[in-house]
Each structure stands twice: as C-alpha cells, then as structure tokens.
C-alpha positions, 0 to 999 in steps of 0.5 A: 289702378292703385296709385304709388304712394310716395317713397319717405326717406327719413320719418323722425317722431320727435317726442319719442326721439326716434327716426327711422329710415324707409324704402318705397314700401317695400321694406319696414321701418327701421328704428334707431336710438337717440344719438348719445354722446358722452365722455368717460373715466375709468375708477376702480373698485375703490373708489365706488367704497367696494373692496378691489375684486381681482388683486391681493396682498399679503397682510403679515409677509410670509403668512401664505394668506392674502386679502383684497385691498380696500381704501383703508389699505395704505401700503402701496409698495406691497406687492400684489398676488393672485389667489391660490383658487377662483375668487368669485366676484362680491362687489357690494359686500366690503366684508367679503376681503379674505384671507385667500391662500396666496398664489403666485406673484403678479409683478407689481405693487398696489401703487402701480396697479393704482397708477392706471388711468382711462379716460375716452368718448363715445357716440352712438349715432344711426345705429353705430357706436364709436369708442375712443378710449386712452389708458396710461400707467398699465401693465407695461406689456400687459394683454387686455380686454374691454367688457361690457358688462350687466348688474341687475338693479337693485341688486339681488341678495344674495349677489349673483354675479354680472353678465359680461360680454365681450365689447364688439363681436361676441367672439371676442375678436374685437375686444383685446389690446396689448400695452406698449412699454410704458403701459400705455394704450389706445382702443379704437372700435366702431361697432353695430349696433350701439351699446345697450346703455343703463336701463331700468333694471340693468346697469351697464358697464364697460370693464377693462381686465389685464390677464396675468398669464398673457391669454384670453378666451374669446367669448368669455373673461377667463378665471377671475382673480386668478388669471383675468383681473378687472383693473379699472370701469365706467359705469355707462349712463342711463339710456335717453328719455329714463 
C-alpha cells in the first residue's frame, strides 16, 4: 500500500519571493506575487515635460484653431476646448501641439483643469489588490473612469499608442465614478488578480479620464480629446525582484 503523503498548507520559497497554497495533492500548486504596498500621486502630462494630450486652447481668440497646452502655457483663465476631430495620443513628441480646429467648449479653464489632485494606496497581497484612491478639484459632477494602462519601453518609433484596460472587470463595470459638487471623489476597489506592475518591456499605468459628453464605453475609453480627456496618472512601479 502506497503511503499518504502529507498535506502542505503554505510552501513559501523564499529566494524567488513567491508562496503557494497546496491541497492533499490533489490540486496544483498556485503561485502568488510578492505582496506590494505602495502609495501614489497623480501628475499631469506636464509634469513629465510632455504637451497635455486631451485639452485645448485657443491661442489667438476667434482664430477657430487650437492647440495643446504645455508647461510654457501661462494663461491659466483661457478656457479650454475639445478638437473639432479625433486627436490621437503622442505623449513623447512635445512638438506635436497643433493647431487643431476648435470644438466645442469644455466649461473650465486650464487653471481649473490644473487644480485637480489624486492621491491613494495600493496593496496587493495573496493574489488581490486593493486601491484606495481621493481626488479633489475635479470636474464637479463630472463622470470618470480609472484605466490601467500599457507603453512599451523603450518606446517604438514611430509612437504606437497604449494599450488601455479598463481598472478591474474587463467590461468596464468597475471602473466609473461620478464627482460630487465640489469635485470631489473616492474610488474603492478590491480586485482579482492583482494589477500587473511595470516590467521589462512594458510600463504600467493607472489613468483617470473625465467624459465631457457624461458617457462611457464599458470596455474601451471612448474617443480621445474629443469626448474621453486623461486629466491626470501615476505611473505604477516595477514589479518586486526587477
């Protein structure tokens, strides 16, 4: 008679950092990250010296041409208008600001785009994360989504874009909130698995973008800079053991 080999409630190897939980033998092993812990602010585009993607304003007043605000943009009481067609995503070309024909109006000026602020915690711990993050200064009312977002790294040439997910179920469910009057919010979620953090090829974000038409789109982000408007990011670090 073959004889019962011992059940392992938790093997943990500790030079790769990684545990996993075992039945009697009759189930694999299942692996799990490190646990992360981390805390995050929010930027915008300007302060990673790149040209704001989803904004515009209007240089010469009644010109019907807009362009994207960067850090040399000074007027913080202009206000702020969508492009009258799709502006696709350029991040790392800062030449790449118009002009774009003018869309409609947003409601706010740059200064008030500028106001917001983001700020929160995440842990990842036994294969489920937990994001805790507060924003202020928002869009007061204003609908929003939370992205998680992929760049390849180094980054192509020419650019090709992000690969965007939306934060939690991959119908987008999860991922919208609504301001409060005074632009202010909270976003609680508990997800499984964990987020995937930065690697070595990919760069792993979190975005935050307001829709100035009040929708979303469930999977995917809408239109860039015409009706979906990245306001602010963090940039997540690289996983544990890079």
């Amino acid at each position: 008679m073959k004889p019962q080999l011992p059940t392992i409630a938790l093997l943990v190897l500790a030079q790769g950092g990684i545990a996993f939980a075992e039945s009697s033998g009759s189930e694999g092993a299942v692996p799990y990250d490190p646990v992360e812990q981390m805390t995050l602010s929010f930027i915008f585009h300007i302060d990673d010296g790149m040209a704001e993607q989803d904004v515009f304003y209007e240089k010469v007043p009644g010109s019907g041409e807009v362009f994207r605000p960067t850090a040399a943009t000074r007027d913080m009481d202009a206000p702020l208008y969508a492009p009258a067609v799709e502006v696709p995503h350029n991040f790392l070309d800062t030449f790449d600001t118009g002009p774009y024909p003018k869309g409609p109006a947003l409601g706010l000026t740059l200064g008030e785009w500028f106001a917001a602020e983001g700020h929160g915690t995440y842990v990842c711990k036994d294969g489920t994360g937990k994001l805790d993050l507060q924003f202020s200064h928002l869009v007061p009312n204003g609908v929003y989504t939370i992205w998680h977002d992929f760049m390849v790294w180094p980054p192509t040439d020419p650019f090709i874009g992000t690969y965007d997910l939306p934060f939690g179920a991959r119908d987008g469910s999860e991922n919208e909130f609504v301001a409060d009057a005074s632009g202010s919010a909270r976003f609680e979620r508990t997800i499984t698995p964990c987020l995937q953090l930065t690697g070595e090829h990919l760069v792993a974000d979190l975005a935050l973008a307001w829709h100035s038409n009040g929708k979303t789109y469930g999977p995917l982000p809408g239109e860039f800079s015409t009706v979906t408007h990245v306001q602010m990011y963090v940039t997540l670090p690289p996983r544990t053991g890079l």
